[in-house]
C-alpha positions as a Python dict, from the first residue, in 0.01 Angstrom:
ca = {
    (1, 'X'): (0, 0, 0),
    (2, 'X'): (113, 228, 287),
    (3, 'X'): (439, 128, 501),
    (4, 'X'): (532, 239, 763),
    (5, 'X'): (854, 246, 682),
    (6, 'X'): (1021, 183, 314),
    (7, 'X'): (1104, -133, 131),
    (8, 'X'): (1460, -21, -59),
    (9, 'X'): (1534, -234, -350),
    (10, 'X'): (1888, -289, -440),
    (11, 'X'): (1955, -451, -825),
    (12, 'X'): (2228, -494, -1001),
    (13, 'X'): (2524, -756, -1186),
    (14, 'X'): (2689, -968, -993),
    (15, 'X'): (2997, -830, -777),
    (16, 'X'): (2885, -524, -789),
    (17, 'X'): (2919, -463, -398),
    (18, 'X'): (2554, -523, -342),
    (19, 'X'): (2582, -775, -30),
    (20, 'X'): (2823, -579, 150),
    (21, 'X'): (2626, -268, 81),
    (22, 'X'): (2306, -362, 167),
    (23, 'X'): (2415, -539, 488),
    (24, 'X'): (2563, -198, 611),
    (25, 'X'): (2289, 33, 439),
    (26, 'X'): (2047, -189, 679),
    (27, 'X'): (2252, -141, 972),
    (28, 'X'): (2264, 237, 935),
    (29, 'X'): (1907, 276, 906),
    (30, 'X'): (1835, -25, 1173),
    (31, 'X'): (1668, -261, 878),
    (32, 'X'): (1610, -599, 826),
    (33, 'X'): (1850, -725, 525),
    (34, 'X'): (1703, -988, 334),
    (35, 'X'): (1926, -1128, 39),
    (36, 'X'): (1773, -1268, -205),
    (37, 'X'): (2050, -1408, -440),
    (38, 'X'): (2131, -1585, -103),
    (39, 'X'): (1772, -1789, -186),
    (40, 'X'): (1874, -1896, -526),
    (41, 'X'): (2206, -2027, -435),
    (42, 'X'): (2089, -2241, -164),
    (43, 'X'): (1847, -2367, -391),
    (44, 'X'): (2122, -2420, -666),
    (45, 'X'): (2316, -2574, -336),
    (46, 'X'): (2044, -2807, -265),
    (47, 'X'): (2002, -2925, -617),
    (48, 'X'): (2356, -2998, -620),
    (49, 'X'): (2383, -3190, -330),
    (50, 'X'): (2075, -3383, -422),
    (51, 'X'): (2196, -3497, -772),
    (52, 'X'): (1934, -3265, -971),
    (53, 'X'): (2048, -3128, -1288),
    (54, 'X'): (2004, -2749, -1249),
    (55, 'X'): (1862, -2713, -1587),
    (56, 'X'): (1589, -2973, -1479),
    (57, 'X'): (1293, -2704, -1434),
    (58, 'X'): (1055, -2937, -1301),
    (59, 'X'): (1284, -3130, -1018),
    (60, 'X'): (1410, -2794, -922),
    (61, 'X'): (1068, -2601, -871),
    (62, 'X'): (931, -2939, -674),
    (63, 'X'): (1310, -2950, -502),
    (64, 'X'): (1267, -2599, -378),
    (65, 'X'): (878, -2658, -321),
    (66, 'X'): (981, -2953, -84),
    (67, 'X'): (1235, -2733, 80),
    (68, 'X'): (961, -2435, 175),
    (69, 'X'): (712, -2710, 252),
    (70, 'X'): (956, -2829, 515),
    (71, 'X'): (1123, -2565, 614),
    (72, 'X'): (1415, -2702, 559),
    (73, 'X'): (1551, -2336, 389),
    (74, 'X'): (1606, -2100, 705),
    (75, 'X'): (1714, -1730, 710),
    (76, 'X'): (1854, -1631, 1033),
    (77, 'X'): (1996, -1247, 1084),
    (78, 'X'): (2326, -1237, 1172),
    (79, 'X'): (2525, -911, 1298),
    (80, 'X'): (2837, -976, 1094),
    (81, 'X'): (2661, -1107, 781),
    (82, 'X'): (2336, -961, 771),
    (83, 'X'): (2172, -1312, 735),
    (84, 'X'): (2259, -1700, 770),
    (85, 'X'): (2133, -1946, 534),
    (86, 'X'): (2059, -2290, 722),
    (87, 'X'): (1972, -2592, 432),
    (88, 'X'): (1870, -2906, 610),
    (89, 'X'): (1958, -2777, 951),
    (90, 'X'): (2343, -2705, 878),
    (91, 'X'): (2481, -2348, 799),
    (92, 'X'): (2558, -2335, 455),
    (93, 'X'): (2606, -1927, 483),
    (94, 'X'): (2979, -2019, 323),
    (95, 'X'): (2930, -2259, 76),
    (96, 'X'): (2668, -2073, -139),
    (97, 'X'): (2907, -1822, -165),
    (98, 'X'): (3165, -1981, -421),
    (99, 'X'): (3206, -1909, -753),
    (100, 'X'): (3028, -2255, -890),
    (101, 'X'): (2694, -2160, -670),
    (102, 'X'): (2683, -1765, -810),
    (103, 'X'): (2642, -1951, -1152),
    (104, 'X'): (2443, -2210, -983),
    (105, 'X'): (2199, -1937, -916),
    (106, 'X'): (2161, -1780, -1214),
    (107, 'X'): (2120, -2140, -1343),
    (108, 'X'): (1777, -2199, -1137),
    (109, 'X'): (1674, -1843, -1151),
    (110, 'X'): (1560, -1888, -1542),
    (111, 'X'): (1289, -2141, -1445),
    (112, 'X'): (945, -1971, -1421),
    (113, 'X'): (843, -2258, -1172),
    (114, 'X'): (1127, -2184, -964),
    (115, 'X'): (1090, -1806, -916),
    (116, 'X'): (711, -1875, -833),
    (117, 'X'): (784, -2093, -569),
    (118, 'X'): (1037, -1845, -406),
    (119, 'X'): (796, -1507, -518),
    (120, 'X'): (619, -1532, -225),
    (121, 'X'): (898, -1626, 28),
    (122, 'X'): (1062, -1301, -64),
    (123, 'X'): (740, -1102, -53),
    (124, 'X'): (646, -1248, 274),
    (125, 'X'): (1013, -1115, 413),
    (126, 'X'): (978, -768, 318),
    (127, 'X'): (648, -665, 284),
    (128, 'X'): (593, -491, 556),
    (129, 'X'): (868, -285, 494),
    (130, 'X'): (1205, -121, 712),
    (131, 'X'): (1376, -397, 501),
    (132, 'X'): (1666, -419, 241),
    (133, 'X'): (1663, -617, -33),
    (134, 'X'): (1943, -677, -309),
    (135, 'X'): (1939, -903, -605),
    (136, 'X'): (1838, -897, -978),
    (137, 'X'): (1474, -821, -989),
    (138, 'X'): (1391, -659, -679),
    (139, 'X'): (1268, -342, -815),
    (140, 'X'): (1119, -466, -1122),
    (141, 'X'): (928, -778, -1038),
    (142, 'X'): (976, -897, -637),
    (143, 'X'): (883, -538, -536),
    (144, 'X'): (766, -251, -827),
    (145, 'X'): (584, -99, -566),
    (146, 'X'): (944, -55, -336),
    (147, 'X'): (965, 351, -187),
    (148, 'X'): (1358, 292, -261),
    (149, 'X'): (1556, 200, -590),
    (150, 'X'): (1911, 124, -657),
    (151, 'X'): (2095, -7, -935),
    (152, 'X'): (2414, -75, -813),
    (153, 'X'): (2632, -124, -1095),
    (154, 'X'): (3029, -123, -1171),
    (155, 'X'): (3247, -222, -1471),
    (156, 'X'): (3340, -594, -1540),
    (157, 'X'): (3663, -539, -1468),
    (158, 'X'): (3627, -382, -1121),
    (159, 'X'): (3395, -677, -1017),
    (160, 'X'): (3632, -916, -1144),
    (161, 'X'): (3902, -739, -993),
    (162, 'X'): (3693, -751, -619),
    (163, 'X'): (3570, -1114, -653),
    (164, 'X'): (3931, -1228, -736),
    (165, 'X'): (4124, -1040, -442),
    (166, 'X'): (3848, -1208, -230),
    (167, 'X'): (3889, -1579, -375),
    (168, 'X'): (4259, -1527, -340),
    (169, 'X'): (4209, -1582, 37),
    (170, 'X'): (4107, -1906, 0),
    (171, 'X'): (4263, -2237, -148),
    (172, 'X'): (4247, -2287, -562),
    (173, 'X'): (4133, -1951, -642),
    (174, 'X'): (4076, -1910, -1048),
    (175, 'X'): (4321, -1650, -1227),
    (176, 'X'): (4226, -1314, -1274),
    (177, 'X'): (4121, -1361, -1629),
    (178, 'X'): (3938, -1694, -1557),
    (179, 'X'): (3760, -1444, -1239),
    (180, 'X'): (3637, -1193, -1609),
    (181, 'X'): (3498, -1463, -1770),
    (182, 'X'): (3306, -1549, -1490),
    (183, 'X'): (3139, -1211, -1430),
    (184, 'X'): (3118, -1151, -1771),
    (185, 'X'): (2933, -1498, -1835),
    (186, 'X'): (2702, -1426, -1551),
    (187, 'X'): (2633, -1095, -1688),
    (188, 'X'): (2545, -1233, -2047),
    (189, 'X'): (2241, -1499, -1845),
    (190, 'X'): (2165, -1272, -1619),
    (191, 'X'): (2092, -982, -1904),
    (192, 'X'): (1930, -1215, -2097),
    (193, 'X'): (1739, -1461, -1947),
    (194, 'X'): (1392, -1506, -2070),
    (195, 'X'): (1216, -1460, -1722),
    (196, 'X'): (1314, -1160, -1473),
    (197, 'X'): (1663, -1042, -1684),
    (198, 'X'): (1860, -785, -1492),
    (199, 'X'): (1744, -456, -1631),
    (200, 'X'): (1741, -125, -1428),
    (201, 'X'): (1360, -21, -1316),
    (202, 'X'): (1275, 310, -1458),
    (203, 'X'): (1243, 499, -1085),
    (204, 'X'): (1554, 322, -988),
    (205, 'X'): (1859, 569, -877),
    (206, 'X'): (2164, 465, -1060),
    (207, 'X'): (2482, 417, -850),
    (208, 'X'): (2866, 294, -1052),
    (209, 'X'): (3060, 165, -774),
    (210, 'X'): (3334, 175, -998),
    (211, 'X'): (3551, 442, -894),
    (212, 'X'): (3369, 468, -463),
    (213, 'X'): (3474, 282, -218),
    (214, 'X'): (3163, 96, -69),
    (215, 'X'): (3130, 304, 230),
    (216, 'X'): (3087, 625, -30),
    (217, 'X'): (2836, 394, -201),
    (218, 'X'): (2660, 335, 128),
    (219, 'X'): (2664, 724, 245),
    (220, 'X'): (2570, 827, -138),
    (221, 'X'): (2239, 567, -85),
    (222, 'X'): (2181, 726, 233),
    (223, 'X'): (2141, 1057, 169),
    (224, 'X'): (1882, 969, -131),
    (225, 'X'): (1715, 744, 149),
    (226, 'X'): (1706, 1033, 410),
    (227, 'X'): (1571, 1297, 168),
    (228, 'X'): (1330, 1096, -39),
    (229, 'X'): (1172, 925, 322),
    (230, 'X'): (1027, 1128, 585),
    (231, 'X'): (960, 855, 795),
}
């Protein structure tokens, strides 16, 4: 398939910087940002909210199913964040972003049915390329064919250390050690998961965020971007 422009996949473990680094890696090269982890959790946010076990396979796939059928799952760009998530009509962009929905999503992202009803709702958003996408399969199953691979990675304690100076803005945030057992226990489904597990695609360009600030991240992904596309 020939693009115009690329599609540039960006995997990696959770709190590894990927949102914030996709959102401005698609502003500096005027893409469409299109998170995909963002899908899951309002799925796992829907399931909640609708009293379905999130280990139910079957009344998750038909929840989300019902949810594309309707359209009532809506992705709206958004200058600041990149994208909005409305669910049923209400902007849920904040509440898919606590710590109980991150393991929500890695929850309904084991089911087979699940990621086969949101395949195509992914493929649909990017295929034509000029888009970013970050998540956990991107480069491996959503898009193998992608111009662009990242794995964005960075040590567990790093990502714990990130996600716990940003819960400590808000009310009940967990300790830091309860923050490392929550990265580390999303790492651990994530990796091994029977469908989709986080693995780094061969042709993906390895990036630790570990010891880079995110704009070095972002200005380290655009060079490879700028000398691997002519476009």
């Amino acid at each position: 398939m020939s693009r115009a422009k690329p599609v540039i996949a960006i995997d990696g473990p959770a709190g590894a910087g990927k949102s914030t680094v996709a959102r401005n890696l698609a502003k500096a090269l005027g893409f469409v940002l299109v998170d995909t982890g963002a899908i899951y959790r309002a799925v796992a946010l829907a399931a909640t909210r609708a009293g379905v076990s999130r280990a139910d396979e079957p009344a998750v796939a038909s929840l989300a199913e019902d949810l594309l059928r309707r359209e009532a799952l809506v992705f709206h760009r958004d200058a600041d964040l990149g994208m909005r998530v409305l669910l049923e009509g209400a902007d849920v962009s904040d509440a898919i972003r606590t710590p109980e929905m991150g393991l929500g999503a890695s929850e309904v992202s084991v089911h087979p049915k699940v990621r086969a009803a949101l395949l195509g709702l992914q493929r649909h958003a990017g295929g034509s390329g000029g888009v970013v996408l970050e998540g956990r399969d991107i480069g491996t199953v959503v898009f193998p064919d992608a111009e662009v691979k990242f794995f964005l990675t960075a040590s567990p304690e790093v990502r714990a250390r990130r996600r716990h100076a940003e819960l400590m803005l808000k009310e009940s945030a967990p300790s830091f050690e309860e923050t490392l057992a929550q990265v580390k226990e999303r790492d651990l489904k994530d990796e091994t998961r029977a469908v989709a597990p986080l693995k780094r695609a061969a042709d993906a360009v390895l990036v630790d965020s570990s010891d880079l600030d995110f704009d070095g991240v972002v200005e380290q992904m655009l060079t490879h971007v700028r000398a691997s596309w002519r476009g």
